[in-house]
C-alpha positions, 0 to 999 in steps of 0.5 A: 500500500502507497499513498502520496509521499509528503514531506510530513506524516499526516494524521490519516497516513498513521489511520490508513496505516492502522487500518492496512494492518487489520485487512492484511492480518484478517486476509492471513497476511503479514505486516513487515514493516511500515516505510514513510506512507508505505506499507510492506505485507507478505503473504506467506504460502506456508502461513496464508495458505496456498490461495495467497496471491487471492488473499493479498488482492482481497486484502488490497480490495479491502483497504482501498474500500475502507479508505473510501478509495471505491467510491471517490470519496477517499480520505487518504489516496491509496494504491497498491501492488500485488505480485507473487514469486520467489522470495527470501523471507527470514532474518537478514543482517546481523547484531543491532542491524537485523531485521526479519524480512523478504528480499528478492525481486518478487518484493522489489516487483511489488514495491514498483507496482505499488509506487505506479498505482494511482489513487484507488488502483490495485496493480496485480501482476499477471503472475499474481492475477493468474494465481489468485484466479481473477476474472481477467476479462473484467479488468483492464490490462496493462504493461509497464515499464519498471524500473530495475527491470529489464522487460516489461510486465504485464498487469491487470487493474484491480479496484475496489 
């Protein structure tokens, strides 16, 4: 989850923050971290089952539902960015510099999706769309550029 970034934190930005929180935690998911207006979640297979890239889309949905991003009305801009792949997910670092979390291009992937959405989007990538079992023919189809990567992935939008 993204919303603008600004110079200072807002009130609804710790709101919105609190209530991505409870939708990732009630779709089995996981909060890794909180970065500026960002929030990292993960949505383990081993913990949120073998529906994960399914549950992190309802998650998303729900979030841009409950920020008011569904009906135009928001009162904070929400998008997001759901991709699924291989991952490192454990403790990285060491002494006072460690910190469980996941590494890999599957996170940097989804972190590039969530910072192209525009208020009110879901990007989920085509790897993700076809994991969750989205109606595809429903959504409309993009591809981006991202940066870091090579080629071009293919996206479909979600919304509320």
């Amino acid at each position: 989850m993204r919303s603008p970034a600004g110079a200072t934190t807002r009130p609804e930005d710790t709101r919105a923050g609190a209530v991505a929180a409870t939708w990732v935690d009630k779709w089995n998911g996981l909060v890794d971290k909180f970065v500026g207006d960002e929030v990292v979640a993960l949505f383990v297979p081993g913990l949120a089952g073998d529906d994960h890239a399914s549950r992190a889309v309802e998650a998303a949905r729900e979030l841009l539902r409950e920020t008011g991003n569904g009906d135009d009305k928001p009162w904070v801009p929400v998008g997001a960015g759901v991709h699924t792949g291989v991952a490192y997910v454990g403790r990285v670092g060491e002494g006072d510099a460690c910190d469980f979390t996941a590494v890999g291009d599957a996170v940097n992937t989804t972190a590039r999706l969530a910072s192209s959405a525009a208020a009110g989007e879901v990007l989920v990538s085509r790897t993700a769309a076809d994991a969750s079992g989205l109606l595809l023919d429903r959504l409309e189809a993009r591809t981006l550029t991202l940066r870091g990567r090579d080629e071009a992935i293919d996206v479909v939008v979600a919304r509320a």
